[in-house]
VODREN-333358 format. One record per residue: residue in one letter; residue number from 0; x, y, z of N, C-alpha, C in turn. Coordinates in steps of 0.1 Angstrom, whole numbers, plus 5000, padded with zeros to 4 digits. Example, Ala and Ser with C-alpha at 12.3 -4.5 7.8 and 13.67 -1.06 7.14 Angstrom:
<atoms>
+----+-----+------+------+------+-------+-------+-------+------+------+------+
| aa |   i | n.xx | n.yy | n.zz | ca.xx | ca.yy | ca.zz | c.xx | c.yy | c.zz |
+----+-----+------+------+------+-------+-------+-------+------+------+------+
|  A |   0 | 5132 | 4943 | 5078 |  5123 |  4955 |  5078 | 5132 | 4967 | 5078 |
|  S |   1 | 5128 | 4978 | 5071 |  5137 |  4989 |  5071 | 5129 | 5000 | 5079 |
+----+-----+------+------+------+-------+-------+-------+------+------+------+
</atoms>
This chain:
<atoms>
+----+-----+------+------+------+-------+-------+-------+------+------+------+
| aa |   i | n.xx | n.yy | n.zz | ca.xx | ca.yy | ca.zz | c.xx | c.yy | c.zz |
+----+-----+------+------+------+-------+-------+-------+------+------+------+
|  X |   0 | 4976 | 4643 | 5141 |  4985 |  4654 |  5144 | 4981 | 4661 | 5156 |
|  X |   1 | 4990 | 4669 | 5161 |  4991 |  4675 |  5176 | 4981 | 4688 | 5173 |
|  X |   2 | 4975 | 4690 | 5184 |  4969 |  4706 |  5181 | 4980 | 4719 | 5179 |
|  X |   3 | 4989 | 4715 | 5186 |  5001 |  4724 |  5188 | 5007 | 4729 | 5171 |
|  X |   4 | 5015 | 4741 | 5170 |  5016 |  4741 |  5159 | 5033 | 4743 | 5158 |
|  X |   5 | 5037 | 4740 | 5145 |  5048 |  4735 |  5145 | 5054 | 4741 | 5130 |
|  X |   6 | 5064 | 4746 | 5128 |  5071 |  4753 |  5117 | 5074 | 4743 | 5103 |
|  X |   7 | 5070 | 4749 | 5096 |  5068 |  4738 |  5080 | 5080 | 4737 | 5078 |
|  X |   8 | 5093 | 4747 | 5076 |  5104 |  4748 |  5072 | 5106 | 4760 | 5061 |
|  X |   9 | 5092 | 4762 | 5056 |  5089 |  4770 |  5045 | 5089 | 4789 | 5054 |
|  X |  10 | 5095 | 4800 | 5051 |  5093 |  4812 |  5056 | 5079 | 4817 | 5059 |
|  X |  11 | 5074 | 4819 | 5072 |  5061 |  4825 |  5079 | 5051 | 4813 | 5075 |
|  X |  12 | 5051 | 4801 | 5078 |  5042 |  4790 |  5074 | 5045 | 4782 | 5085 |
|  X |  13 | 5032 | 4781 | 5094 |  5031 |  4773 |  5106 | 5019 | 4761 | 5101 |
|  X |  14 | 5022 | 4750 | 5109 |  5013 |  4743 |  5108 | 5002 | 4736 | 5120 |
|  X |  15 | 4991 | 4735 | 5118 |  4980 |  4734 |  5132 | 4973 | 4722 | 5131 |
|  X |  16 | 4970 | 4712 | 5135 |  4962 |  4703 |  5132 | 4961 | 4699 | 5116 |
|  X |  17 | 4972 | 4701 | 5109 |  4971 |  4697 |  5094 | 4967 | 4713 | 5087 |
|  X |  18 | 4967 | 4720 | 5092 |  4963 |  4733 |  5082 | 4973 | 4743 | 5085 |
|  X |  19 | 4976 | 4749 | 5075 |  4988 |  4760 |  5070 | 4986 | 4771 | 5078 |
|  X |  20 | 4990 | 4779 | 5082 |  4990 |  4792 |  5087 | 5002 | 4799 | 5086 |
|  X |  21 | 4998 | 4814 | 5080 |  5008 |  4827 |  5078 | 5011 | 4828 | 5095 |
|  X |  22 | 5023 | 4832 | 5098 |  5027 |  4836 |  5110 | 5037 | 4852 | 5107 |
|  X |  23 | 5042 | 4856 | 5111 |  5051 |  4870 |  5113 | 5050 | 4884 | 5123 |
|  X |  24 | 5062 | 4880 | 5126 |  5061 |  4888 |  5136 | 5060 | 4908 | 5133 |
|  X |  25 | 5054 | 4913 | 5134 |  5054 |  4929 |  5130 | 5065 | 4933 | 5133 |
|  X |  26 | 5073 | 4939 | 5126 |  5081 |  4948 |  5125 | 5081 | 4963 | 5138 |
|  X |  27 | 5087 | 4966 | 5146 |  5088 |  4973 |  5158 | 5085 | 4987 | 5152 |
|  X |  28 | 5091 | 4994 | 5138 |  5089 |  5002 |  5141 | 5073 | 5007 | 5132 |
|  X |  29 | 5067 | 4993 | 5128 |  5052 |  4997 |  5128 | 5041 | 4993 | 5134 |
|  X |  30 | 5050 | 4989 | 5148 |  5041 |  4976 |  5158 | 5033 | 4987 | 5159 |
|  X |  31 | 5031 | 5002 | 5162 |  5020 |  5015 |  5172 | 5007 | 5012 | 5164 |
|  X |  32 | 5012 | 5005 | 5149 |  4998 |  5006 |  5141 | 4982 | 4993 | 5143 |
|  X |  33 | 4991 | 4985 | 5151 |  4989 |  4974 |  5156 | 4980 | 4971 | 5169 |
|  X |  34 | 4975 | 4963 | 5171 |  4969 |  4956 |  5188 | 4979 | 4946 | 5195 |
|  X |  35 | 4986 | 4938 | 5181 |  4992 |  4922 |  5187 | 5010 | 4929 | 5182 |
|  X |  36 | 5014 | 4918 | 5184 |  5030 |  4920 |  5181 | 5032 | 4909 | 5168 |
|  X |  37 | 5021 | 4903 | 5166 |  5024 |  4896 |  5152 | 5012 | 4891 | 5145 |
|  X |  38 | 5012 | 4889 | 5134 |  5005 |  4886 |  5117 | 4999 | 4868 | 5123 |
|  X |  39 | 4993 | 4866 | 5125 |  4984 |  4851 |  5123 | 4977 | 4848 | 5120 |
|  X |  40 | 4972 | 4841 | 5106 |  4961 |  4840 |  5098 | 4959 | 4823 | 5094 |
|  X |  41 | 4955 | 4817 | 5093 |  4948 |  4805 |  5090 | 4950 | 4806 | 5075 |
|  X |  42 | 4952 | 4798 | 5069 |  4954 |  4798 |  5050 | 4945 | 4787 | 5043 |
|  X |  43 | 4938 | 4782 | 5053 |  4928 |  4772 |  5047 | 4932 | 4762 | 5041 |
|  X |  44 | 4940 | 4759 | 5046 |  4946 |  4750 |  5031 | 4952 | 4736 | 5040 |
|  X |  45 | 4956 | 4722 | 5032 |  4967 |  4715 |  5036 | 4975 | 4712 | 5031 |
|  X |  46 | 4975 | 4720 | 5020 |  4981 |  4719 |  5009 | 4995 | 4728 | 5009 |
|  X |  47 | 5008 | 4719 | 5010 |  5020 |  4730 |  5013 | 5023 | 4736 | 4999 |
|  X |  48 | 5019 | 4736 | 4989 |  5031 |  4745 |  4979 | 5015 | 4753 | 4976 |
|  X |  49 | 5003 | 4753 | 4983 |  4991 |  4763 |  4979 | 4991 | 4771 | 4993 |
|  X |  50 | 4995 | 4765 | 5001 |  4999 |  4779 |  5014 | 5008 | 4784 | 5011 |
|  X |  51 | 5025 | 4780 | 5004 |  5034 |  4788 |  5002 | 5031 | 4797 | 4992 |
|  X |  52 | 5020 | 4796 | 4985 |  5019 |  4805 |  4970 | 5013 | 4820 | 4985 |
|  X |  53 | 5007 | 4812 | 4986 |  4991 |  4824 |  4996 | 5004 | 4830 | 5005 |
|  X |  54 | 5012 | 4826 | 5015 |  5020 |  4829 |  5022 | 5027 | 4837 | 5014 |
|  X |  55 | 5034 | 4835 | 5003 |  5044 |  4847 |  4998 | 5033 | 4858 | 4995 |
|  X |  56 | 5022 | 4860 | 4990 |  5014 |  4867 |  4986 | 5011 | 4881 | 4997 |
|  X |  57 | 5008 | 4870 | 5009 |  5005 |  4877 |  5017 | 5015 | 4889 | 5024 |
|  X |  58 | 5031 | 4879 | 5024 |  5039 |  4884 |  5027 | 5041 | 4905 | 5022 |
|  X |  59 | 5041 | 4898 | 5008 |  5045 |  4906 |  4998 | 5037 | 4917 | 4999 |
|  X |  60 | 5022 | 4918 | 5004 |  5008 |  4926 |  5005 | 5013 | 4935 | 5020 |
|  X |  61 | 5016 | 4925 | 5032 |  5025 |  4934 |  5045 | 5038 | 4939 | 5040 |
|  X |  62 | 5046 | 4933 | 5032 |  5054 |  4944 |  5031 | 5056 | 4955 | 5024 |
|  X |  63 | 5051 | 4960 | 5010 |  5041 |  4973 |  5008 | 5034 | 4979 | 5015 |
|  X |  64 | 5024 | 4972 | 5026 |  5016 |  4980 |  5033 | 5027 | 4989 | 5043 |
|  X |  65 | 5034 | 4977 | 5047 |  5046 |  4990 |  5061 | 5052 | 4993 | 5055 |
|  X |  66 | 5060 | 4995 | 5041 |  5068 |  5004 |  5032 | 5057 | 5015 | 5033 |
|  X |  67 | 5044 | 5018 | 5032 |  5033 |  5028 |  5028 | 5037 | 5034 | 5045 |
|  X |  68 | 5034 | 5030 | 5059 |  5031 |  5033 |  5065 | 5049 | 5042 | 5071 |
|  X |  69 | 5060 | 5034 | 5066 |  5073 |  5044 |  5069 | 5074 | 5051 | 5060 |
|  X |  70 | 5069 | 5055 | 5050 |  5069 |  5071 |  5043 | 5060 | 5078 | 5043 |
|  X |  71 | 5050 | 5074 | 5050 |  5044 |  5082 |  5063 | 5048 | 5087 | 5072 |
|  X |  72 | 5060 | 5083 | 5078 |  5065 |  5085 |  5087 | 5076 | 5092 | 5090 |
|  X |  73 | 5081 | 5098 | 5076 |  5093 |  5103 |  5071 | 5095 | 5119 | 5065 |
|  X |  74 | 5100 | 5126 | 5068 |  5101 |  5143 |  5065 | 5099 | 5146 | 5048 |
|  X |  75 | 5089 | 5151 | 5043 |  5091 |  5152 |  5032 | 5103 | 5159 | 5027 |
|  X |  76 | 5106 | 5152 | 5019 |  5120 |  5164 |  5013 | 5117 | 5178 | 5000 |
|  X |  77 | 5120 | 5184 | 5006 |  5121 |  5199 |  4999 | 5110 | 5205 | 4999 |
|  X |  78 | 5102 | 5199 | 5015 |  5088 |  5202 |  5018 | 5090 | 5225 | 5012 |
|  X |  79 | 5102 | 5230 | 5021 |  5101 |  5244 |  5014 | 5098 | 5249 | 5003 |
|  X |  80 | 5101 | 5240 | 4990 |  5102 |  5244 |  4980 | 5080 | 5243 | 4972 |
|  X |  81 | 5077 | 5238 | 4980 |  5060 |  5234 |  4976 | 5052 | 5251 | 4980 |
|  X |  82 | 5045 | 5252 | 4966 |  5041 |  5260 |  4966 | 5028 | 5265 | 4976 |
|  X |  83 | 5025 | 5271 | 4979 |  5012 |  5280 |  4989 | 5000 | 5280 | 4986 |
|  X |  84 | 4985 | 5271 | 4992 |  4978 |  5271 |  4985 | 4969 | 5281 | 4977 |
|  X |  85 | 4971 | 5294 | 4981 |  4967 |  5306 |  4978 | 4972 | 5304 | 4963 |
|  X |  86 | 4985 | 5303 | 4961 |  4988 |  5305 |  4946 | 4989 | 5292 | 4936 |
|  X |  87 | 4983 | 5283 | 4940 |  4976 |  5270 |  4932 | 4966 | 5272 | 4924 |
|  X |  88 | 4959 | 5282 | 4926 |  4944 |  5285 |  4922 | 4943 | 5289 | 4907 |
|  X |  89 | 4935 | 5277 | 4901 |  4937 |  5281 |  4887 | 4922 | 5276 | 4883 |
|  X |  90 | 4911 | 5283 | 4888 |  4893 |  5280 |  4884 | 4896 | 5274 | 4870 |
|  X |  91 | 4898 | 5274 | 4858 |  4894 |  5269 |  4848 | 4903 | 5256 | 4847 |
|  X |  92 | 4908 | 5253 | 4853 |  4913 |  5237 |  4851 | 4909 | 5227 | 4861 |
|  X |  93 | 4915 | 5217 | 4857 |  4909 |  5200 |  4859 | 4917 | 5202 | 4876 |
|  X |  94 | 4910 | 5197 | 4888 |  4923 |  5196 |  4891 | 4927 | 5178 | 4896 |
|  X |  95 | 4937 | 5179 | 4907 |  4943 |  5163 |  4903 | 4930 | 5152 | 4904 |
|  X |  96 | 4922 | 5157 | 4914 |  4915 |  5144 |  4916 | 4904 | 5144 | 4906 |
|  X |  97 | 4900 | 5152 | 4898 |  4889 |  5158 |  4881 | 4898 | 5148 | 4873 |
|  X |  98 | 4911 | 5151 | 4871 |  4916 |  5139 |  4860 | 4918 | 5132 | 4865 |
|  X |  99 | 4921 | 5125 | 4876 |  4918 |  5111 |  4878 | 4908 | 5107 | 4871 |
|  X | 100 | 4899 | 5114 | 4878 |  4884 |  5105 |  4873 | 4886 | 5106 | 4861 |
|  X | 101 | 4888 | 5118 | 4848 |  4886 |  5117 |  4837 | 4896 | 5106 | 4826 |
|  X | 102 | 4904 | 5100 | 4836 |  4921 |  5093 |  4831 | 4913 | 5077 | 4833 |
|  X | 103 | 4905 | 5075 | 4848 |  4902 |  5062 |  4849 | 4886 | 5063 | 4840 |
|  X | 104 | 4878 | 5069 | 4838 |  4869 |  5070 |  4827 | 4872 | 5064 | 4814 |
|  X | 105 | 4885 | 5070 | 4810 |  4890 |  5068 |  4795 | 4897 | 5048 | 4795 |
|  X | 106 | 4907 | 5051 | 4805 |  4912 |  5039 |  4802 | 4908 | 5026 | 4811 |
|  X | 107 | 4899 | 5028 | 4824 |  4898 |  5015 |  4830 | 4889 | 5005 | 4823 |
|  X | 108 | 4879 | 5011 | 4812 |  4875 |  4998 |  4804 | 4879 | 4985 | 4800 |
|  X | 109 | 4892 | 4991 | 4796 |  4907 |  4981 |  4793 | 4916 | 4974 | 4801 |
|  X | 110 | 4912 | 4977 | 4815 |  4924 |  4975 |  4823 | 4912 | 4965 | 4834 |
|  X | 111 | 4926 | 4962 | 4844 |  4920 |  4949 |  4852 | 4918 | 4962 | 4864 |
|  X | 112 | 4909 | 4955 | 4877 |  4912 |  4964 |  4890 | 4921 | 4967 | 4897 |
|  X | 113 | 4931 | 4963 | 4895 |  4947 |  4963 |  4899 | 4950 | 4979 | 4894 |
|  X | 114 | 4947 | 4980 | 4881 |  4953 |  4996 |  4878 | 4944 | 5005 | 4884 |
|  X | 115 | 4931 | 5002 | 4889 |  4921 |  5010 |  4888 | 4923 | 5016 | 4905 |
|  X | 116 | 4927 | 5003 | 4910 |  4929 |  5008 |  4926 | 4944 | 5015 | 4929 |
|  X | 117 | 4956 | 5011 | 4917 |  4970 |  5018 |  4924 | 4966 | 5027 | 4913 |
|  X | 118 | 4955 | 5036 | 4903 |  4955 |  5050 |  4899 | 4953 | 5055 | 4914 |
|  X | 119 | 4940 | 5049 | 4920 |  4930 |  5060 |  4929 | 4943 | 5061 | 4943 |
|  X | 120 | 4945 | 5049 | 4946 |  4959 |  5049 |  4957 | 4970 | 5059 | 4956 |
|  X | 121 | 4981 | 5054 | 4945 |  4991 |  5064 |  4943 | 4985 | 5083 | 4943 |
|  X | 122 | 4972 | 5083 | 4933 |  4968 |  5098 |  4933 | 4963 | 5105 | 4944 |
|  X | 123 | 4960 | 5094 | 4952 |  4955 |  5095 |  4965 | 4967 | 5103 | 4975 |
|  X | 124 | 4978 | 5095 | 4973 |  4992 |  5098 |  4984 | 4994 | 5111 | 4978 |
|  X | 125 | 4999 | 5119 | 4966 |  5001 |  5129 |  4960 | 4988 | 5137 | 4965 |
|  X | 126 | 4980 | 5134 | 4966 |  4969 |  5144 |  4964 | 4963 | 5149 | 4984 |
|  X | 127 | 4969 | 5139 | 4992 |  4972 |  5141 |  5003 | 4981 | 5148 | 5011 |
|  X | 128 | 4994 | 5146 | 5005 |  5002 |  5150 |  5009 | 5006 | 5166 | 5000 |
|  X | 129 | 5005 | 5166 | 4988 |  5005 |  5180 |  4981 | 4996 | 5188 | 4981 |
|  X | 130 | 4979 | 5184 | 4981 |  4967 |  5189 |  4982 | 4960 | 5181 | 4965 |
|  X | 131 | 4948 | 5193 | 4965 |  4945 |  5189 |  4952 | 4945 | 5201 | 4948 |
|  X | 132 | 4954 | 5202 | 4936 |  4953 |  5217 |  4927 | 4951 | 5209 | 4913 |
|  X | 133 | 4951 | 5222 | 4899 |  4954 |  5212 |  4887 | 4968 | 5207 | 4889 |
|  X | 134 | 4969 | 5201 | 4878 |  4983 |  5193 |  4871 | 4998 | 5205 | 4871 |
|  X | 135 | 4991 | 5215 | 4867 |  4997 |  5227 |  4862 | 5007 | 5232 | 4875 |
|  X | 136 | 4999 | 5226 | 4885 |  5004 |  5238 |  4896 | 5011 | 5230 | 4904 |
|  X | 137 | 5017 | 5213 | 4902 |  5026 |  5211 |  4907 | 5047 | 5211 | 4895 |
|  X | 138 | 5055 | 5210 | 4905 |  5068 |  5213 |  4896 | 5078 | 5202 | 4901 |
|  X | 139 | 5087 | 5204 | 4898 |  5096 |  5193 |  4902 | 5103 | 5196 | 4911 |
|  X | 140 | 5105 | 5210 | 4914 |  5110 |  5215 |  4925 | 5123 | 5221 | 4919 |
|  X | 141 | 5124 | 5220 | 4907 |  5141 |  5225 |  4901 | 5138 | 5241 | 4899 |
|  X | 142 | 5148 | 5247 | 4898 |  5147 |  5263 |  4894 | 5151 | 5263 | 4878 |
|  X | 143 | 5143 | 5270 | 4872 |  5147 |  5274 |  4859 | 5158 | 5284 | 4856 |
+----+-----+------+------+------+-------+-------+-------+------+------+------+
</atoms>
């Protein structure tokens, strides 16, 4: 085979000298997060339905990752309605990132690291973007 590489047929799967490769081009409006203008990885493989497994995988991993990075990038809504951190202050309670830890304490024994990393992830975005208070001191933003 040619050193050149040449399209499987299969979505983002190039092929090099007999070996599989992820290809994709970055999306424009998260290329600033970037060096190159596109995804190229080597998949080790020669094997076409064990690069296509790895290839969708990988796929599926970039497109979560730039879903994460455009609501990043986006106006919170009803950012007015979020309370002040002056009036979050509640000394005798847990706050979000205390139960985390006491939530993944209790149940990650049981669980694989998939839950253990989207607890610390997801609590993470919330606890970034809202702060960290207790539990107590976030709302849904509705008026009673």
């Amino acid at each position: 085979m040619s050193k050149l590489m040449y399209k499987s047929g299969q979505p983002h799967l190039s092929v090099r000298s007999g070996v599989f490769y992820f290809v994709r081009r970055i999306p424009t409006d998260v290329r600033q997060h970037y060096r190159a203008d596109r995804v190229s990885l080597s998949l080790r493989t020669r094997s076409m339905p064990i690069a296509a497994r790895s290839a969708a995988s990988i796929n599926q991993r970039l497109e979560d990752y730039w879903l994460g990075l455009r609501l990043q990038q986006i106006a919170i809504p009803a950012i007015n309605l979020v309370r002040s951190p002056e009036a979050l202050d509640a000394p005798d309670c847990l706050t979000l990132s205390e139960a985390r830890g006491l939530y993944l304490r209790l149940k990650s024994a049981v669980k694989d690291r998939t839950f253990v990393r989207s607890a610390h992830q997801n609590l993470g975005y919330v606890i970034q973007v809202l702060g960290d208070h207790p539990p107590s001191a976030y709302s849904t933003g509705r008026c009673s």
